[in-house]
N, C-alpha and C positions, 0 to 999 in steps of 0.2 A: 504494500500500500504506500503513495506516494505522500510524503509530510506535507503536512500543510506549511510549513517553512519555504518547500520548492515548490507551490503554487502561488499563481495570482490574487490576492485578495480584492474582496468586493464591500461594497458596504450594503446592509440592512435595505433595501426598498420594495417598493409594492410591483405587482400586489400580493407579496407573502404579508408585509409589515404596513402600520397605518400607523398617523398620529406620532406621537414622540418616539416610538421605537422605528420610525426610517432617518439613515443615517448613522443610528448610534450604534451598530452594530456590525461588526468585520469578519467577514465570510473568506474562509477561503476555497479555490476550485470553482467555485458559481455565485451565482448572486441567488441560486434558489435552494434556499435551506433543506429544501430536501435531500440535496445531492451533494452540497457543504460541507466542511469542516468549523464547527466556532473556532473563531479565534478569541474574539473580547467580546462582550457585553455591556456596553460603557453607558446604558439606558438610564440607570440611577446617578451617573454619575453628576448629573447636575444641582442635584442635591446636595451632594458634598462641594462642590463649588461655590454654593449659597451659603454655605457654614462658616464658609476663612473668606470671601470675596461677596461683598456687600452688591448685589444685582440681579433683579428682575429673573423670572422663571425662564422667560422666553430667551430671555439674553445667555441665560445657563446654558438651555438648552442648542442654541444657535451658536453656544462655543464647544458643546461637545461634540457636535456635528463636525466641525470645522477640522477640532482635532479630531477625529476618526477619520477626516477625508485623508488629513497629513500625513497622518502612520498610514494608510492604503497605500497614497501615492509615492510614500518614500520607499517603503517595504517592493512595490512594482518596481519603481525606477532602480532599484537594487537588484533582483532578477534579471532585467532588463542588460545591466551592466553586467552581470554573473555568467548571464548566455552568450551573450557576445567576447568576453574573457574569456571563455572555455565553450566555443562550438562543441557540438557532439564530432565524434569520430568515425567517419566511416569504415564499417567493418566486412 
C-alpha cells in the first residue's frame, strides 16, 4: 500500500463535506474520502485559535482554511520537486 507521505494531498470539499468542514481537512490520494487516506482534521481547530488570538469565528475559520491550503500546497510542491529529482527508472 502506497503512504500517504508519497501521494498528492487534497483538501476536504463537496460534495462529500458542507459548511465549516470544507477546506479544513487534508486528504491524501483523492479529494473523495472514500478512497483517501486522512491526513489532519484541522475542523476544531479554530476554536483553539479563539483561545490565544482575540477574532471573530468566521475569521478563525477563514484562517484555518488558509492554513490547510499551505500545508496541501507545500507538501504537492515537494513531491512535485521529489519526482522530478528522482524520475522513475526504466527497467
Amino acid at each position: 500500500m502506497e503512504k500517504a507521505i508519497d501521494m498528492y494531498w487534497h483538501p476536504t470539499s463537496q460534495p462529500w463535506f458542507s459548511g465549516n468542514d470544507v477546506g479544513t481537512g487534508i486528504l491524501a490520494g483523492s479529494a473523495d474520502p472514500h478512497g483517501a487516506i486522512w491526513v489532519a482534521d484541522m475542523a476544531d481547530m479554530h476554536e483553539h485559535l479563539q483561545d490565544h488570538q482575540p477574532m471573530l469565528e468566521s475569521e478563525a475559520h477563514d484562517h484555518v482554511v488558509e492554513l490547510a491550503a499551505h500545508i496541501i500546497e507545500t507538501h504537492n510542491a515537494w513531491l512535485d520537486a521529489k519526482k522530478d529529482a528522482f524520475p522513475p527508472t526504466a527497467t
